[in-house]
C-alpha positions as a Markdown table, in Angstrom:
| # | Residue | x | y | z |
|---|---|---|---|---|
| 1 | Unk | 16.6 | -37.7 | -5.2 |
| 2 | Unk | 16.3 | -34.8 | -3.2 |
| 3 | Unk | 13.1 | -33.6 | -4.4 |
| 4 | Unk | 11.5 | -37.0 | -4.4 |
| 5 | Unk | 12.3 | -37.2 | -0.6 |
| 6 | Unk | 10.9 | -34.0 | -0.4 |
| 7 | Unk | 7.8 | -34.3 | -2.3 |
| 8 | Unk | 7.2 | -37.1 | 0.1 |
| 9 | Unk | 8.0 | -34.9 | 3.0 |
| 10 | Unk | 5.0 | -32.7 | 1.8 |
| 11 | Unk | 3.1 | -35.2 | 0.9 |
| 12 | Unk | 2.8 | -36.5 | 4.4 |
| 13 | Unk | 2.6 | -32.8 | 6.1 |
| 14 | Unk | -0.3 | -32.2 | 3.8 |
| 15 | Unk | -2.6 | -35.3 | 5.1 |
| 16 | Unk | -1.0 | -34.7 | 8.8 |
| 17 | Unk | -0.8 | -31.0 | 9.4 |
| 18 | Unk | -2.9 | -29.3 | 6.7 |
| 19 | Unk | -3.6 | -25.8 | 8.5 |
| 20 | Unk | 0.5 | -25.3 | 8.4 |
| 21 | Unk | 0.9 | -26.4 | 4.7 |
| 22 | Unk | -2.1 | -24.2 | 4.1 |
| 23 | Unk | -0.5 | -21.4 | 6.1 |
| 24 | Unk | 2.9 | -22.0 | 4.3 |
| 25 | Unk | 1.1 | -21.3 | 0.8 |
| 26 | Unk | -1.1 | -18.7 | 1.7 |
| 27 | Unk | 2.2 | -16.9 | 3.2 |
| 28 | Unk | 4.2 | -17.2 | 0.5 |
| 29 | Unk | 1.5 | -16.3 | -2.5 |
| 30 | Unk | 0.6 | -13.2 | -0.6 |
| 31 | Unk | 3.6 | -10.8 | -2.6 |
| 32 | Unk | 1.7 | -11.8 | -5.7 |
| 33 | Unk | -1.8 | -10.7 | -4.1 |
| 34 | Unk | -0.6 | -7.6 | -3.1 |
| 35 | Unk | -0.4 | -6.6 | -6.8 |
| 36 | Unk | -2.7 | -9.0 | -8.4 |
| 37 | Unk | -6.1 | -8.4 | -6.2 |
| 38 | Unk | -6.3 | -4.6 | -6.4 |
| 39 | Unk | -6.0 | -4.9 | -10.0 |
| 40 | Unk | -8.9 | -7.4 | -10.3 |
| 41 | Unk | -10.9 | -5.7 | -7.8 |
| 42 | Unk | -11.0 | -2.4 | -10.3 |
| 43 | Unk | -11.0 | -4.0 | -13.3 |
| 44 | Unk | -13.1 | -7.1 | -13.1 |
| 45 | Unk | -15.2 | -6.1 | -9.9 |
| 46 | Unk | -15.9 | -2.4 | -10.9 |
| 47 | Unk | -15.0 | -1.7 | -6.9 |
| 48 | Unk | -13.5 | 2.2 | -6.6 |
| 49 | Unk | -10.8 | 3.1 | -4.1 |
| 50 | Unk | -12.7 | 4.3 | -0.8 |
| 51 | Unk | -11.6 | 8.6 | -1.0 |
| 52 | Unk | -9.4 | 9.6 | 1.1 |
| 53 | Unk | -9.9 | 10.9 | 4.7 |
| 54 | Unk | -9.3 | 14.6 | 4.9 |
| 55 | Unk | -6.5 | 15.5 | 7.4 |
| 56 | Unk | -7.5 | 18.9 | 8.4 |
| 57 | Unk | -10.6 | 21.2 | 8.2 |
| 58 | Unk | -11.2 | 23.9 | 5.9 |
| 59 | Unk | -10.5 | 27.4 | 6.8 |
| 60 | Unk | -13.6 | 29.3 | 6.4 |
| 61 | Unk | -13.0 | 32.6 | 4.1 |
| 62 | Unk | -14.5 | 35.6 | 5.9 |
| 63 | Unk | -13.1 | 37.5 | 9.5 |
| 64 | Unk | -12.8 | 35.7 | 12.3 |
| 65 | Unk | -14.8 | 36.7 | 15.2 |
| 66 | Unk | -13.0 | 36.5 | 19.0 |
| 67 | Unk | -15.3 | 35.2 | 21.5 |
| 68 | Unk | -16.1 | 37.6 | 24.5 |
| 69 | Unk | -16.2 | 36.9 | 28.0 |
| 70 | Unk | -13.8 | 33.6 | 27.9 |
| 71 | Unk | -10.8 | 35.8 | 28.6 |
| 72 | Unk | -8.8 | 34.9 | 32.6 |
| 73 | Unk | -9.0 | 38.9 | 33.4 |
């Protein structure tokens, strides 16, 4: 009984208020798309992770050389 009256329910939400139902499913598939898309994406789609961004520079190997004539004396 109860999930006749609620089929109904959605039935009529559906036809009425489609963006919200829409919403509501899009919501509550989006656990299974976290792990589903990237996995279609590399194997199906041939798309490669972007590289990472590097998070500091590299030191150059030699001496380092002070600037002159910067000093407050």
């Amino acid at each position: 009984m109860v999930f006749g009256r609620f089929s109904s329910y959605l039935r009529a939400q559906t036809l009425n208020n489609p963006v919200v139902v829409w919403s509501i499913a899009l919501g509550c598939s989006s656990p299974l798309m976290v792990i589903v898309v990237p996995k279609i994406r590399r194997d199906y789609l041939g798309i490669a992770r972007v590289p990472e961004i590097p998070t500091s520079y590299p030191i150059p190997n030699r001496a380092r050389q002070i600037p002159l004539g910067f000093d407050d004396e």
